[in-house]
C-alpha positions in Angstrom: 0.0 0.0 0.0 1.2 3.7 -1.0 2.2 5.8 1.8 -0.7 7.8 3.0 -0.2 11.5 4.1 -3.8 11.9 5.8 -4.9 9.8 8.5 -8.3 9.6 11.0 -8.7 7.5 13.8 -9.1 3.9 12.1 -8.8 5.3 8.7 -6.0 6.8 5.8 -6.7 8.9 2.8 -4.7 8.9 -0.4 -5.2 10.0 -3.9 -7.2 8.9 -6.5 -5.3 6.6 -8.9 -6.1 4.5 -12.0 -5.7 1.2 -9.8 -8.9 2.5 -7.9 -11.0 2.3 -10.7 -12.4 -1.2 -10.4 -13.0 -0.6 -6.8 -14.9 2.7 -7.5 -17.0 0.8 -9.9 -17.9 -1.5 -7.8 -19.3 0.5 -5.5 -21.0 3.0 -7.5 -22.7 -0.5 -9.0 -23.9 -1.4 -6.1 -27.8 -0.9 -6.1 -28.0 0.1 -3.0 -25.2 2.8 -3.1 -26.8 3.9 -6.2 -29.9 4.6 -4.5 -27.9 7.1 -1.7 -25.9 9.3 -4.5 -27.5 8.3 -8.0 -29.4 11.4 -8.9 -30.2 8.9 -12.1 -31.6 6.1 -10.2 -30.6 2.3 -9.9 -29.3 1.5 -13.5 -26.6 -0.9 -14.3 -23.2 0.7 -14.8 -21.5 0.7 -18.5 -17.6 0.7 -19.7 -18.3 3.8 -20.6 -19.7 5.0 -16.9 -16.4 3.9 -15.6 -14.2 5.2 -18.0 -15.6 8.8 -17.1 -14.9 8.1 -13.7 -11.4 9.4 -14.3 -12.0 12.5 -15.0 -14.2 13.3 -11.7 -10.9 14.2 -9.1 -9.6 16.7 -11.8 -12.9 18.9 -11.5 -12.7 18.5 -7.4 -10.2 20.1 -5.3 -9.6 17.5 -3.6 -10.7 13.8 -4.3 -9.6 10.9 -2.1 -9.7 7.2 -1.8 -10.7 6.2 1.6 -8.9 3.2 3.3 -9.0 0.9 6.6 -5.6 2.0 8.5 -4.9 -1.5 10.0 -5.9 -4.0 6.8 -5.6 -1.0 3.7 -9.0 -2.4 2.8 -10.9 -0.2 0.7 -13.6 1.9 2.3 -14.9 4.4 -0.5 -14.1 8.0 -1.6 -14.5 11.6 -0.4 -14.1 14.7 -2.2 -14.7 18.4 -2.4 -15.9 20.3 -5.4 -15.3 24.6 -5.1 -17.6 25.9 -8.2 -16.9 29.6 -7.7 -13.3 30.2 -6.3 -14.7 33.3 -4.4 -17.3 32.2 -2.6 -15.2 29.8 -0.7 -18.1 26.8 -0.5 -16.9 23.6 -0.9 -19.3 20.8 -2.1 -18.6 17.7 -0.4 -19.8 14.0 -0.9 -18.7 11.0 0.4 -19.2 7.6 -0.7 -18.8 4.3 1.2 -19.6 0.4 0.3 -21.8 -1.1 1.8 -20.1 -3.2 3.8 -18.5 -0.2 5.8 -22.3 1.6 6.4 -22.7 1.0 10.0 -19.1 1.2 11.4 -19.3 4.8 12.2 -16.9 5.6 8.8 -19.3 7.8 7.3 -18.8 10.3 10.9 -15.0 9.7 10.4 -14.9 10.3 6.9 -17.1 13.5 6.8 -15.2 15.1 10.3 -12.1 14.5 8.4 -13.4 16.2 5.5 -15.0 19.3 6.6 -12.0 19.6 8.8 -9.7 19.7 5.5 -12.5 22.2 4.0 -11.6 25.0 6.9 -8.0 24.5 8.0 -6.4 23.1 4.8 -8.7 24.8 1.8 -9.7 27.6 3.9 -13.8 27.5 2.8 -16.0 29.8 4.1 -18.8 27.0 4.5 -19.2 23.2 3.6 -22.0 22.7 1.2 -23.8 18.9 0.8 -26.9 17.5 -0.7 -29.0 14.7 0.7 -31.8 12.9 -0.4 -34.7 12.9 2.2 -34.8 9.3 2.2 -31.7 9.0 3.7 -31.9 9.4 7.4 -29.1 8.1 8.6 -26.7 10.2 6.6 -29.0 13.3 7.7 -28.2 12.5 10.8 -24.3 12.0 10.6 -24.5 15.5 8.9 -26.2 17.0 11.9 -24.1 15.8 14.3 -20.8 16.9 12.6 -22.9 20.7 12.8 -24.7 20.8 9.1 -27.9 22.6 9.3 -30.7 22.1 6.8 -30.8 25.1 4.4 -33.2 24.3 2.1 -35.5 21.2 0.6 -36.3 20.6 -3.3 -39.4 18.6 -2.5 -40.1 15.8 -4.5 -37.6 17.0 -6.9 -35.7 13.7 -8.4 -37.8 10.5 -9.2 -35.7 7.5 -8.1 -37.3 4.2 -8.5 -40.6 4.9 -9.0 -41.1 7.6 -6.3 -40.1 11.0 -5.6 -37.2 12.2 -3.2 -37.3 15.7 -1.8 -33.7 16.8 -2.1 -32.0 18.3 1.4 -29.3 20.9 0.9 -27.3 21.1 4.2 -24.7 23.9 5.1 -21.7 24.4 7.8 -20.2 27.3 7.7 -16.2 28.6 9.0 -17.3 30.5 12.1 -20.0 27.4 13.5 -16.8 24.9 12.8 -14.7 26.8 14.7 -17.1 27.7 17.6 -17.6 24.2 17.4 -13.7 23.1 17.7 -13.5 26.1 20.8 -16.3 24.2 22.3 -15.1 21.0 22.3 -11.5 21.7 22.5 -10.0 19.8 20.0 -10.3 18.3 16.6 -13.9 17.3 15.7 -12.7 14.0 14.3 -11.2 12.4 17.5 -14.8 12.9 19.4 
C-alpha cells in the first residue's frame, strides 16, 4: 500500500489513482449505493460510466480514496468540489460500500473532511446534498454541525417515487465555535 499522508482515527486517505478504478466501480454499481448518491436512479453501470470516472478528481479540489488503517482495505471516496473560487463553499460528498455503512466511517470520513475544508482549503462553509430518504446520513450530517438550508421537495424521481432533495450547510465561524467548544479536533470525538 502507498504511503498515506492523511490519517483519521481507524482510517488513511490517499489520492485517486487508475488502480482505484475497479474498486470505485464497484461500489457505484452497487444498487444500493446507487440509491444514496444516484441522482439517475438504480441503473446498471456501463464501460463507458467507468471510464468517465477518471475525469471526476480533476474537476474536485480535492478527491480521495478512503482506506481501513490496520488491513488498507478499501472503504470508498471523499471529495470536495469549489464551483466559484470566491465564494469559498466547498461541495462535499462521500461515498462508502456497503459493507463499511454502520461502522461509524461515514462520521469519520465526513469530520475529516469538513475539517480539511476550513484549515487546509480555507472554505468559508461546507455545502452537501441529501436525499430525504436517507436518514441516517441526515443524521451524521447534523451531528458533525450541518444545518438544513433548504429542501427541493419531490424534486428527483428514483425508483418509482419521488425524493425531496435536502441541501445542508456548515459554515467557518459554526466549525470553529464548534472546535473552541469542544477543545479539540472534531474527528477524535
Amino acid at each position: 500500500m502507498p504511503a498515506s499522508i492523511f490519517e483519521s482515527a481507524r482510517l488513511t486517505y490517499r489520492g485517486f489513482e487508475k488502480s482505484d478504478h475497479d474498486e470505485m466501480f464497484e461500489m457505484l454499481s452497487d444498487p444500493e449505493v446507487q440509491l444514496g448518491v444516484m441522482t439517475d436512479g438504480v441503473l446498471p453501470r456501463s464501460e463507458a460510466f467507468k471510464e468517465g470516472m477518471e475525469h471526476w478528481a480533476p474537476k474536485s479540489a480535492f478527491f480521495t480514496v478512503v482506506l481501513e488503517k490496520e488491513t488498507g482495505r478499501w472503504v470508498g471516496s471523499a471529495s470536495i468540489r469549489i464551483h466559484v473560487a470566491k465564494d469559498r463553499d466547498g461541495e462535499a460528498g462521500i461515498t462508502l460500500k456497503c459493507e463499511c455503512w454502520g461502522k461509524g466511517y461515514g462520521t469519520e470520513v465526513m469530520r475529516w473532511l469538513v475539517d480539511q475544508g476550513f484549515r487546509t482549503l480555507n472554505l468559508h462553509r461546507v455545502s452537501l446534498g441529501v436525499f430525504g430518504s436517507n436518514p441516517r446520513a441526515i443524521a451524521v450530517y447534523k451531528k458533525i454541525g450541518f444545518i438544513e438550508e433548504g429542501r427541493k421537495r419531490k424534486s428527483t424521481f428514483i425508483q418509482g417515487k419521488w425524493e425531496d432533495f435536502i441541501s445542508m450547510g456548515i459554515l467557518d465561524e459554526e466549525y470553529w465555535a464548534g472546535q473552541e467548544k469542544n477543545k479539540g479536533f472534531v474527528g477524535d470525538k
